[in-house]
Each structure stands twice: as structure tokens, then as C-alpha cells.
Backbone atoms as SQL, in Angstrom:
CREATE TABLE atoms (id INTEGER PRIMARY KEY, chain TEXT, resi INTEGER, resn TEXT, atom TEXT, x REAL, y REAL, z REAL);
INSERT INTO atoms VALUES
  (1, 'A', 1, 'UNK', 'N', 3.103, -4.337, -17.227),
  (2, 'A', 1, 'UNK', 'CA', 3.157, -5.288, -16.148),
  (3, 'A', 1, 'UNK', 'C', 4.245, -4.851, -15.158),
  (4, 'A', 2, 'UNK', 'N', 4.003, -5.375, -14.091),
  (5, 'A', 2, 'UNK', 'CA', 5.260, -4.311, -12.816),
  (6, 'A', 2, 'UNK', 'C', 6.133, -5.510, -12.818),
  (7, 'A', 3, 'UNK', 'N', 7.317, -5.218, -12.496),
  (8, 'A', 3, 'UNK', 'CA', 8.617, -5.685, -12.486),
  (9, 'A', 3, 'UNK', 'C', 9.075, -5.565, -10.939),
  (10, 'A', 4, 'UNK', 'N', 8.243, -5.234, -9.995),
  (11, 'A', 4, 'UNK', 'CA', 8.453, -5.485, -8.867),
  (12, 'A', 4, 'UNK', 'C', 8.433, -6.769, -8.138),
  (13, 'A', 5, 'UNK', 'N', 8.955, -6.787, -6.917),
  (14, 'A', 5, 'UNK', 'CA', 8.982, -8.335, -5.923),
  (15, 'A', 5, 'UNK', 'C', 8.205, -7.664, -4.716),
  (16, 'A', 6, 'UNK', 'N', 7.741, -8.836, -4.175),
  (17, 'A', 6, 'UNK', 'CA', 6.888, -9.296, -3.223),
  (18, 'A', 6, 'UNK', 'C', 7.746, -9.214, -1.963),
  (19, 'A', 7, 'UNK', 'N', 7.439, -8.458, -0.857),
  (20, 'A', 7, 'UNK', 'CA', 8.522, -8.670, 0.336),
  (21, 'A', 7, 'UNK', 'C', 7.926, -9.877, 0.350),
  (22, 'A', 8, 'UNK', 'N', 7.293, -10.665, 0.968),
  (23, 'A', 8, 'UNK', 'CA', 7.051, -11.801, 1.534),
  (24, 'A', 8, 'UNK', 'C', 6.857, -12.543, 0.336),
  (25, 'A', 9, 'UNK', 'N', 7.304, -14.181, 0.238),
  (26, 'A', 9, 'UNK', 'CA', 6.800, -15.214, -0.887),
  (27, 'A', 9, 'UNK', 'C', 5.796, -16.097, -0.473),
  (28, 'A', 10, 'UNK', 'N', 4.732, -15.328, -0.976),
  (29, 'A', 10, 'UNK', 'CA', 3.276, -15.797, -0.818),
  (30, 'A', 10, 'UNK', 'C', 2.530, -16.305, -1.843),
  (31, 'A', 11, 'UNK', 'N', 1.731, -17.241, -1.846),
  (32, 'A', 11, 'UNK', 'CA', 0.700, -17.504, -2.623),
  (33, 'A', 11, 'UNK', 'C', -0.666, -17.819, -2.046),
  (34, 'A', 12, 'UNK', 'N', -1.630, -16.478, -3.123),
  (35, 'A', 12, 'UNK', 'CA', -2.712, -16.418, -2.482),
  (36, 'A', 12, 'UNK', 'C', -3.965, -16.776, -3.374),
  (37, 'A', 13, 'UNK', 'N', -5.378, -16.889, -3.080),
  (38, 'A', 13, 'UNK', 'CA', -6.476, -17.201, -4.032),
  (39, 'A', 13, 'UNK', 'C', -6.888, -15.728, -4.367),
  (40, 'A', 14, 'UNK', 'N', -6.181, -15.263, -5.278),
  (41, 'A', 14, 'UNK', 'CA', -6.285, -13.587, -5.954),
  (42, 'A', 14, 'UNK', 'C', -7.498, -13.614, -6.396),
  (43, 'A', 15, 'UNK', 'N', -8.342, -14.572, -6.695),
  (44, 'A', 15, 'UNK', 'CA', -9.224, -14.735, -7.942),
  (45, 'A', 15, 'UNK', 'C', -10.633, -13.091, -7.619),
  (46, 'A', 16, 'UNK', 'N', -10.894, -12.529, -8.515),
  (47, 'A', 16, 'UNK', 'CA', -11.601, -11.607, -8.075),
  (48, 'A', 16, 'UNK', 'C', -12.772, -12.051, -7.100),
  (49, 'A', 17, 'UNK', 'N', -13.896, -12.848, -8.201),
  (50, 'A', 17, 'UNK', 'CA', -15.170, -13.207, -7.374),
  (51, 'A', 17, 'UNK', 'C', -14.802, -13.481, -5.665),
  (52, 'A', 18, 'UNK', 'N', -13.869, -14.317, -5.092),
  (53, 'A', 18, 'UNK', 'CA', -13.720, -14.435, -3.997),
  (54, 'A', 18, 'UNK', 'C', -13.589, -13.275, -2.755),
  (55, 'A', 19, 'UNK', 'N', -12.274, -12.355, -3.639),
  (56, 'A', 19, 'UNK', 'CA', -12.277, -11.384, -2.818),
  (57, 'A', 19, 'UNK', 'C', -12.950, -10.393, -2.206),
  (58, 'A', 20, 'UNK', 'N', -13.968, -10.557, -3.442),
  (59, 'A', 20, 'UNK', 'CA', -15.212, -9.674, -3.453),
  (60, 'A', 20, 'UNK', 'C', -16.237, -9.959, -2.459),
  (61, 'A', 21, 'UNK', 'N', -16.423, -11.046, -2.737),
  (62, 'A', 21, 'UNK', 'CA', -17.329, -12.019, -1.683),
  (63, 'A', 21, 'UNK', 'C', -17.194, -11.830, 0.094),
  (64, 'A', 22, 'UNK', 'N', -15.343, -12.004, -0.423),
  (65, 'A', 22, 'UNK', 'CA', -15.358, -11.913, 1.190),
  (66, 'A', 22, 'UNK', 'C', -15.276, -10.288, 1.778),
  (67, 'A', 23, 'UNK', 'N', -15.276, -9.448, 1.205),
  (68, 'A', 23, 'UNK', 'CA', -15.155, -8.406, 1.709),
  (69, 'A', 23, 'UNK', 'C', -16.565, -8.048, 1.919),
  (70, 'A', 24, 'UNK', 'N', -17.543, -8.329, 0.734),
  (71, 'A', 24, 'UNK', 'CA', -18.942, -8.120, 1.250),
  (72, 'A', 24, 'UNK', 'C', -19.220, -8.383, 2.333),
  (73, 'A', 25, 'UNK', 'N', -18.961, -9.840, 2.875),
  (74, 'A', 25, 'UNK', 'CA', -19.423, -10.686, 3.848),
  (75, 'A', 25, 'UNK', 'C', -18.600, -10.171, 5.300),
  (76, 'A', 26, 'UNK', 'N', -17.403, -9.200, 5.136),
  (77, 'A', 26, 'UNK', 'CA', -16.950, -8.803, 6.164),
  (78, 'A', 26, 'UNK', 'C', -17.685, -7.112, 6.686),
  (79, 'A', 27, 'UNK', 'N', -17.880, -6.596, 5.850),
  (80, 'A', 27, 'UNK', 'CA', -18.507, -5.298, 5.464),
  (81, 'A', 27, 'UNK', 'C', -20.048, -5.460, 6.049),
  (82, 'A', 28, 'UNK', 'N', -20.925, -6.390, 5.816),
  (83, 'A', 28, 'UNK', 'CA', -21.646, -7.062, 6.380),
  (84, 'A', 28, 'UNK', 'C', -22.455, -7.171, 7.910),
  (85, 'A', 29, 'UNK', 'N', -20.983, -8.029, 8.145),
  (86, 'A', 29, 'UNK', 'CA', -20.614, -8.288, 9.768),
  (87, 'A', 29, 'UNK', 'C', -20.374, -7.143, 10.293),
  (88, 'A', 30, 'UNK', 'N', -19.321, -6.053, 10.036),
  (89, 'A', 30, 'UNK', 'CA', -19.532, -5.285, 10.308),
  (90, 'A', 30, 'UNK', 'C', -20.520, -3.820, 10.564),
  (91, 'A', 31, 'UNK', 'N', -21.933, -3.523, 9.541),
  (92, 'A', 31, 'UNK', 'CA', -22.693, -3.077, 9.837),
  (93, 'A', 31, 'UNK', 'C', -23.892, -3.427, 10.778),
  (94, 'A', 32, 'UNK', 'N', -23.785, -4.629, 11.167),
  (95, 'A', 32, 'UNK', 'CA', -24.799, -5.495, 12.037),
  (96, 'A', 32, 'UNK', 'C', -24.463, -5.122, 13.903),
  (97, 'A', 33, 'UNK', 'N', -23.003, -4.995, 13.148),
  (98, 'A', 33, 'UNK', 'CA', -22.080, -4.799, 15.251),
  (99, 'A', 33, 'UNK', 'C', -22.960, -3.352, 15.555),
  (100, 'A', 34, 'UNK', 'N', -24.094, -3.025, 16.461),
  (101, 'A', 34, 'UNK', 'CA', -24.326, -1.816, 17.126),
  (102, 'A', 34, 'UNK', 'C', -23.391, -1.355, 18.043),
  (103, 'A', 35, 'UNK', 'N', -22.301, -1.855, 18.715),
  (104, 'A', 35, 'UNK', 'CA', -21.327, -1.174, 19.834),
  (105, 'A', 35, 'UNK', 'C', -20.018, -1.061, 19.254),
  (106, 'A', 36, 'UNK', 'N', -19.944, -0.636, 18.361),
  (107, 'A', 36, 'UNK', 'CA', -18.940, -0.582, 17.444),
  (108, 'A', 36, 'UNK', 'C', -17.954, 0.636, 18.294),
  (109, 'A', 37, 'UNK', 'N', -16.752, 1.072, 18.586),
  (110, 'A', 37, 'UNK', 'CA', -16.108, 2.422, 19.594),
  (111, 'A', 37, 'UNK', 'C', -15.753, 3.212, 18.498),
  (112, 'A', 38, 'UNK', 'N', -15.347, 4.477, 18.314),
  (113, 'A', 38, 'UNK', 'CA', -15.179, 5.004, 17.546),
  (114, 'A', 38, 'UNK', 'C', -13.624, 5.247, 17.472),
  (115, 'A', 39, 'UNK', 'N', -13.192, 5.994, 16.091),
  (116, 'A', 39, 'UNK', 'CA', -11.945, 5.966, 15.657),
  (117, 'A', 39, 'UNK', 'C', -11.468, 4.996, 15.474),
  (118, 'A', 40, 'UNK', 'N', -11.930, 3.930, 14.690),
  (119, 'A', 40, 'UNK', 'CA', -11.456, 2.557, 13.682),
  (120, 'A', 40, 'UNK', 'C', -11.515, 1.435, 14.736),
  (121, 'A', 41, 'UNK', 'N', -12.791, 1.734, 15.604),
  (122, 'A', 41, 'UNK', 'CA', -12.920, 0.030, 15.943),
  (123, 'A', 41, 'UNK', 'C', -13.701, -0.726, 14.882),
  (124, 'A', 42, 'UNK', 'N', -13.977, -0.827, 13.689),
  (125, 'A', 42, 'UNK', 'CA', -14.623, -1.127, 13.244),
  (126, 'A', 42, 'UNK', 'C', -13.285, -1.823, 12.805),
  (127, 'A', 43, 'UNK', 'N', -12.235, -2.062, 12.853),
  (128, 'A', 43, 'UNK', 'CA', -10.959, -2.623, 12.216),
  (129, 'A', 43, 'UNK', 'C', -11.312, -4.077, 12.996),
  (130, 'A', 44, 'UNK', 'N', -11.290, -3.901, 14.387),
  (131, 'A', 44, 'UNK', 'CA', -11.513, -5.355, 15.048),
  (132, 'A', 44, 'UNK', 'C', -12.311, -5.994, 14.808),
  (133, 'A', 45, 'UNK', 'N', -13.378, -5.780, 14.447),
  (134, 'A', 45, 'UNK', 'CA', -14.560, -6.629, 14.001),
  (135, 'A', 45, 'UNK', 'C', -14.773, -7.927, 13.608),
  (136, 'A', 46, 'UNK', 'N', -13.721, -7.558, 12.104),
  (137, 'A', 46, 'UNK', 'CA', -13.288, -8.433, 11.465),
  (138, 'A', 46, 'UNK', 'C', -11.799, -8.436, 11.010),
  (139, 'A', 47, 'UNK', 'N', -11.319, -9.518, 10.779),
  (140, 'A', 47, 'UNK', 'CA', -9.725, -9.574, 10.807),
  (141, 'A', 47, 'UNK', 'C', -9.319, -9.407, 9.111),
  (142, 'A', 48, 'UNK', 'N', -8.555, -8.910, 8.630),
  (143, 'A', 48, 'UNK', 'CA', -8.373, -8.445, 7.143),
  (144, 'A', 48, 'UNK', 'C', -7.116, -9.670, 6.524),
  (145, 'A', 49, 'UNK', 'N', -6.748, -10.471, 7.280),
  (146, 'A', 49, 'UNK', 'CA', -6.116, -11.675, 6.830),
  (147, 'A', 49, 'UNK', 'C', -6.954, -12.413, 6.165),
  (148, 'A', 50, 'UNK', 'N', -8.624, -12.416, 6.924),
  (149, 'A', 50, 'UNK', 'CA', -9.031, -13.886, 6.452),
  (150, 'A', 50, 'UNK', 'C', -9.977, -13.298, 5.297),
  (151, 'A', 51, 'UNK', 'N', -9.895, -12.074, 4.371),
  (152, 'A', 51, 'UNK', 'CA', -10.433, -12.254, 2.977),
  (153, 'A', 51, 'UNK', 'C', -9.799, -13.558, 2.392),
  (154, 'A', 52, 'UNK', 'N', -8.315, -13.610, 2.347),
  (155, 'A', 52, 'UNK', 'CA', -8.232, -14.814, 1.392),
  (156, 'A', 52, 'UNK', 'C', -8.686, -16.028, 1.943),
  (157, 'A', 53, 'UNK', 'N', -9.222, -16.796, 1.438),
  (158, 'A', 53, 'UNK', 'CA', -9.232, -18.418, 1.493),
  (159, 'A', 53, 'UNK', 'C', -8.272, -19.568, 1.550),
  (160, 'A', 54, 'UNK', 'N', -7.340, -19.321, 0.838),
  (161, 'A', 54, 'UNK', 'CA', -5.425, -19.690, 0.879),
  (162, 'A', 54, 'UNK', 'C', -4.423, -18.817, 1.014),
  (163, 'A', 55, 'UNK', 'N', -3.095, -19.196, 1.752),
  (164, 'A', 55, 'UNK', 'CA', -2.585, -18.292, 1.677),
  (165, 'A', 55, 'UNK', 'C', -1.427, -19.570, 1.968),
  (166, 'A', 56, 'UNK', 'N', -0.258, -19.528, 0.922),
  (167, 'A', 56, 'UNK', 'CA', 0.986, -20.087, 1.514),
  (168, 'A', 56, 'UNK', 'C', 2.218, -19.402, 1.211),
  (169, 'A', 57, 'UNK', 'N', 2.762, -19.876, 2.274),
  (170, 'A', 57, 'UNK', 'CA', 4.450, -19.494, 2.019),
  (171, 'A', 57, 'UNK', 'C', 5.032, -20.194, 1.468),
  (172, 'A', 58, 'UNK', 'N', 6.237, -19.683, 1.122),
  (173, 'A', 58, 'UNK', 'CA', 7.086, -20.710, 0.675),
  (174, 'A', 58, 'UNK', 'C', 8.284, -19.884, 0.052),
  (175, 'A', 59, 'UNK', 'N', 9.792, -20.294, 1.222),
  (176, 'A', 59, 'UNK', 'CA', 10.713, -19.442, 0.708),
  (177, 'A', 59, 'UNK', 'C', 11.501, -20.192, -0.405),
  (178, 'A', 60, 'UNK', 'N', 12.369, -19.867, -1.088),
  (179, 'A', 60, 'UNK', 'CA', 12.919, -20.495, -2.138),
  (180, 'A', 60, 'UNK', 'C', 14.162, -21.564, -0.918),
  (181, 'A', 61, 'UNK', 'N', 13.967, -21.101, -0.438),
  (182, 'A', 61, 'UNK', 'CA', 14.970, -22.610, 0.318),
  (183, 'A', 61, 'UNK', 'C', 14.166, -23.612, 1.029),
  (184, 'A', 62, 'UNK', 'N', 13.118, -23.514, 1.419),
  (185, 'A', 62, 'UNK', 'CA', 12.085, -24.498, 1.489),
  (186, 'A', 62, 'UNK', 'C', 12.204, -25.154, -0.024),
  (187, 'A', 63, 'UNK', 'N', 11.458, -24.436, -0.899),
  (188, 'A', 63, 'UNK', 'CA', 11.202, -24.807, -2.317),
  (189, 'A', 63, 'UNK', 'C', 12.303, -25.599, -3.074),
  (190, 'A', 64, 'UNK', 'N', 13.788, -25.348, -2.928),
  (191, 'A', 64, 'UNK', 'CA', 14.766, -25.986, -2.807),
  (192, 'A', 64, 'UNK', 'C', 15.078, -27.562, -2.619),
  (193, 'A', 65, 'UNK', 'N', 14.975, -27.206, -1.328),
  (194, 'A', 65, 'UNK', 'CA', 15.145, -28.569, -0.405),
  (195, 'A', 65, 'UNK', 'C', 13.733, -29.637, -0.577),
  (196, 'A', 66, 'UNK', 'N', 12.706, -28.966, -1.126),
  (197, 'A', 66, 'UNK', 'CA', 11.767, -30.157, -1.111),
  (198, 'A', 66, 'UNK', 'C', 12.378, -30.406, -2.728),
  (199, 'A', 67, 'UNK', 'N', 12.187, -29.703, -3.515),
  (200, 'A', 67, 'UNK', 'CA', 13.049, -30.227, -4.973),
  (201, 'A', 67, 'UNK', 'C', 13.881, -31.428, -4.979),
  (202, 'A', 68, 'UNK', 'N', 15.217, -30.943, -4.162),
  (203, 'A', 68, 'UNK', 'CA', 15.783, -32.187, -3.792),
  (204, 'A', 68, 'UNK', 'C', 15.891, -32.779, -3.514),
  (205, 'A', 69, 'UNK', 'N', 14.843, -33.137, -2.466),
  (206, 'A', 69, 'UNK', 'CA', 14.491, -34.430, -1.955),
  (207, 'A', 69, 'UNK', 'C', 13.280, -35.045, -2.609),
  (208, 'A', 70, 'UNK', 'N', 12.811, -34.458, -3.388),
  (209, 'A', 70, 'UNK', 'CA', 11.892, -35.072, -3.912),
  (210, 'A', 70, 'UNK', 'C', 12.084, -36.765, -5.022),
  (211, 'A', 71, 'UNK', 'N', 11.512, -37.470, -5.110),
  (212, 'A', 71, 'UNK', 'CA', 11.840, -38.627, -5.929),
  (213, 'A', 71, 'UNK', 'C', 11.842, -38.757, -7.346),
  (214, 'A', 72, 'UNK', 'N', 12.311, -39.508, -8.214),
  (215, 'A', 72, 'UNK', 'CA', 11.809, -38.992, -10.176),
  (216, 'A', 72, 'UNK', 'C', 10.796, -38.933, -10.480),
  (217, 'A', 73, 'UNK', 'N', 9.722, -39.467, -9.506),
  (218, 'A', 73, 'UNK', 'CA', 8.209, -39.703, -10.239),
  (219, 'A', 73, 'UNK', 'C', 7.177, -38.529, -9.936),
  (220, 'A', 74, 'UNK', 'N', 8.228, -37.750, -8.605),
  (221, 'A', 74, 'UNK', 'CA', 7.563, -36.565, -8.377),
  (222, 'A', 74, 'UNK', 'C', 6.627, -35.622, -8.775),
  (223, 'A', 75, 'UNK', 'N', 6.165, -34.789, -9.232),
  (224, 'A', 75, 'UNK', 'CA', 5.665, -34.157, -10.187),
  (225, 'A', 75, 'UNK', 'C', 6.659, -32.876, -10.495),
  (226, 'A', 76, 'UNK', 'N', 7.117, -32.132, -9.311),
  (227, 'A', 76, 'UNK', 'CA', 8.235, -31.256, -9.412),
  (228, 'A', 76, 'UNK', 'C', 8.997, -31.780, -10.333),
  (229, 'A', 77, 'UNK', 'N', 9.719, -33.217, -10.077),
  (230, 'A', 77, 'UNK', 'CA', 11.080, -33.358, -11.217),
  (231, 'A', 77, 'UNK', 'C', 10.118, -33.641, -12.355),
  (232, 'A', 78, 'UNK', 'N', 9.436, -34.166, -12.550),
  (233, 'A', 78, 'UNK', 'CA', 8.911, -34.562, -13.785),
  (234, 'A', 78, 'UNK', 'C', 8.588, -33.487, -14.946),
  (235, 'A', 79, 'UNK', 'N', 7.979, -31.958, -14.304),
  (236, 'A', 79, 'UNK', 'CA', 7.716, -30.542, -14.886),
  (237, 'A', 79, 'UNK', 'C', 8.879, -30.089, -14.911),
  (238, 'A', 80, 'UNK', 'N', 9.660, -29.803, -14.152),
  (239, 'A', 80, 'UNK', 'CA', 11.173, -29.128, -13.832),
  (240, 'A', 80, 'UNK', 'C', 12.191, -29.892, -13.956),
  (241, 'A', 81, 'UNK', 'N', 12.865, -30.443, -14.701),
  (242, 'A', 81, 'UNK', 'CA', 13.674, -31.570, -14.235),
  (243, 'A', 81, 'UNK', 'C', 15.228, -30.818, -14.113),
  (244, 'A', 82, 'UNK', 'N', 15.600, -29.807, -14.179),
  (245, 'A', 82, 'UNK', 'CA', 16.485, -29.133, -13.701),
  (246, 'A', 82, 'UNK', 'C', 16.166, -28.139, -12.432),
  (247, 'A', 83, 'UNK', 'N', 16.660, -28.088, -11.870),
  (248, 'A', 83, 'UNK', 'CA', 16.706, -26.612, -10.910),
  (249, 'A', 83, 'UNK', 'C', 16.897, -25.186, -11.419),
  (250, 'A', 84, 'UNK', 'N', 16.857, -24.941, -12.451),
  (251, 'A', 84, 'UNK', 'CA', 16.769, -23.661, -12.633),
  (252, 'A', 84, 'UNK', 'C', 15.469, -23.083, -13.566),
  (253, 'A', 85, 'UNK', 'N', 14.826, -24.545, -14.475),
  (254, 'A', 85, 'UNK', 'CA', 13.458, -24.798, -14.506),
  (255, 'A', 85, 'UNK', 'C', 12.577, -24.083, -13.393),
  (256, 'A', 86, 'UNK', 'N', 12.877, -25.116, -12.214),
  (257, 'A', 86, 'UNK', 'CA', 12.073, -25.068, -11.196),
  (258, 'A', 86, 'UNK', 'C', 12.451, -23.613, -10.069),
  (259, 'A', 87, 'UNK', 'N', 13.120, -22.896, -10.509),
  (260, 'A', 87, 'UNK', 'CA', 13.664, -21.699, -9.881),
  (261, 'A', 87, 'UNK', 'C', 12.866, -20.732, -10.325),
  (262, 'A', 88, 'UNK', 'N', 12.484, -20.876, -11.739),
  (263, 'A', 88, 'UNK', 'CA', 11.347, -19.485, -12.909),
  (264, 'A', 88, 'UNK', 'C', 10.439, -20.640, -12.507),
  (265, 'A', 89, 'UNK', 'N', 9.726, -21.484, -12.252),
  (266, 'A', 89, 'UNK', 'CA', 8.540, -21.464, -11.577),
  (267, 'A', 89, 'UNK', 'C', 7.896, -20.826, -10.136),
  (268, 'A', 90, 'UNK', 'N', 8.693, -21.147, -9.122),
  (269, 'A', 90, 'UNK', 'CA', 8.763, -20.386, -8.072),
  (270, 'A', 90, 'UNK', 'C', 8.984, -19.024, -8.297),
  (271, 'A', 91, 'UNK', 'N', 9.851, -18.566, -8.979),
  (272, 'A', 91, 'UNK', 'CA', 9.567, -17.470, -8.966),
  (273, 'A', 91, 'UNK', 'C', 8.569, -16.184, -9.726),
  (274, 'A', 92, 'UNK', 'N', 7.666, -16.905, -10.722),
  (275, 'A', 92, 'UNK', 'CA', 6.876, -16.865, -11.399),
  (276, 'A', 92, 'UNK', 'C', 5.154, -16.768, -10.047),
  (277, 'A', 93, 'UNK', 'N', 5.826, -17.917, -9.398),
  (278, 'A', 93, 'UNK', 'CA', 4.407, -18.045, -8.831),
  (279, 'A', 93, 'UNK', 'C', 3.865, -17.257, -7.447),
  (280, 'A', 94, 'UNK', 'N', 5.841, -17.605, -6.665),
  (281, 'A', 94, 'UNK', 'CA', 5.547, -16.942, -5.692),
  (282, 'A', 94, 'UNK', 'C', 6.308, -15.767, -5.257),
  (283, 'A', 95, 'UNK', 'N', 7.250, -15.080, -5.826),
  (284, 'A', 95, 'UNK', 'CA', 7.880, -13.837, -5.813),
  (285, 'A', 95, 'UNK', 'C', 7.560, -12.682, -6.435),
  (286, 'A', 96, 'UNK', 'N', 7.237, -13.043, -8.201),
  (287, 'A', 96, 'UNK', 'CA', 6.654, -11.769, -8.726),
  (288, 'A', 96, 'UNK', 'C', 5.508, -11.535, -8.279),
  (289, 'A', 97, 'UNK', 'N', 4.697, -9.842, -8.862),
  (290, 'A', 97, 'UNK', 'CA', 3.674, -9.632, -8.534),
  (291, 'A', 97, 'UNK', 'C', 2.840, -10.036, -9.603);
């Protein structure tokens, strides 16, 4: 398993079937375009952000500050009820790879 970090803290819908789907469906679109220009206009076509279906951010000081403001009945405090709980969740979910 890699022990690397994520420049950006993202969470995305990784799930295979989807990705797959959408790349078909972009791959697709793209063989249908007849005026396509050459030397990688075929990049514009379609935009390579929108394979995923979700995509959020969320830096650990966002993640933070909603923690703490959050209320006891929360669901955050209720799973995490410390902050450092809720620190290996975030970073579990949205930092590692």
C-alpha cells in the first residue's frame, strides 16, 4: 500500500464501474466530433474533471473548525469525540492515497 499524500485534500467517487462509464461516455463524444483540429484537440471536446461524479475538498482547517463548532448530537462528535479521533479520519479519507 503507498504511504504517499495527496497534494490536494480531495474526496472523490473512485468507485471503478463509474469511472469506467464515464470515460466510455467521454471517448464516445469524442469519436462522433467530425471537426476535431489536430495535435490534441480532441482534449477540448470533453473536459477530464467531469469523469468524477463527486469531488470535495476539504482542508484540515475547514475540517477543524466545523468539528468545533459542531454540537454533541452531531454525528462528527458522536464518531470522534476527541480531535485527534477525528484527525485519523480525515486523514484516512481525505489526505492518504
Amino acid at each position: 500500500m503507498s504511504r504517499s499524500y495527496k497534494k490536494n485534500p480531495c474526496y472523490t467517487d473512485g468507485k471503478a464501474g463509474t469511472i469506467k462509464d464515464s470515460k466510455r461516455c467521454a471517448n464516445k463524444r469524442t469519436r462522433n466530433i467530425e471537426d476535431i483540429p489536430n495535435y490534441g484537440g480532441y482534449k477540448k471536446v470533453s473536459c477530464s474533471y467531469h469523469i468524477h461524479n463527486y469531488c470535495s475538498r476539504w482542508t484540515w482547517e475547514d475540517a477543524q473548525q466545523e468539528w468545533e463548532n459542531a454540537s454533541d448530537d452531531n454525528y462528527f462528535k458522536r464518531t470522534y469525540p476527541n480531535l485527534k479521533d477525528f484527525y485519523r479520519y480525515w486523514l484516512k479519507c481525505y489526505k492518504t492515497k
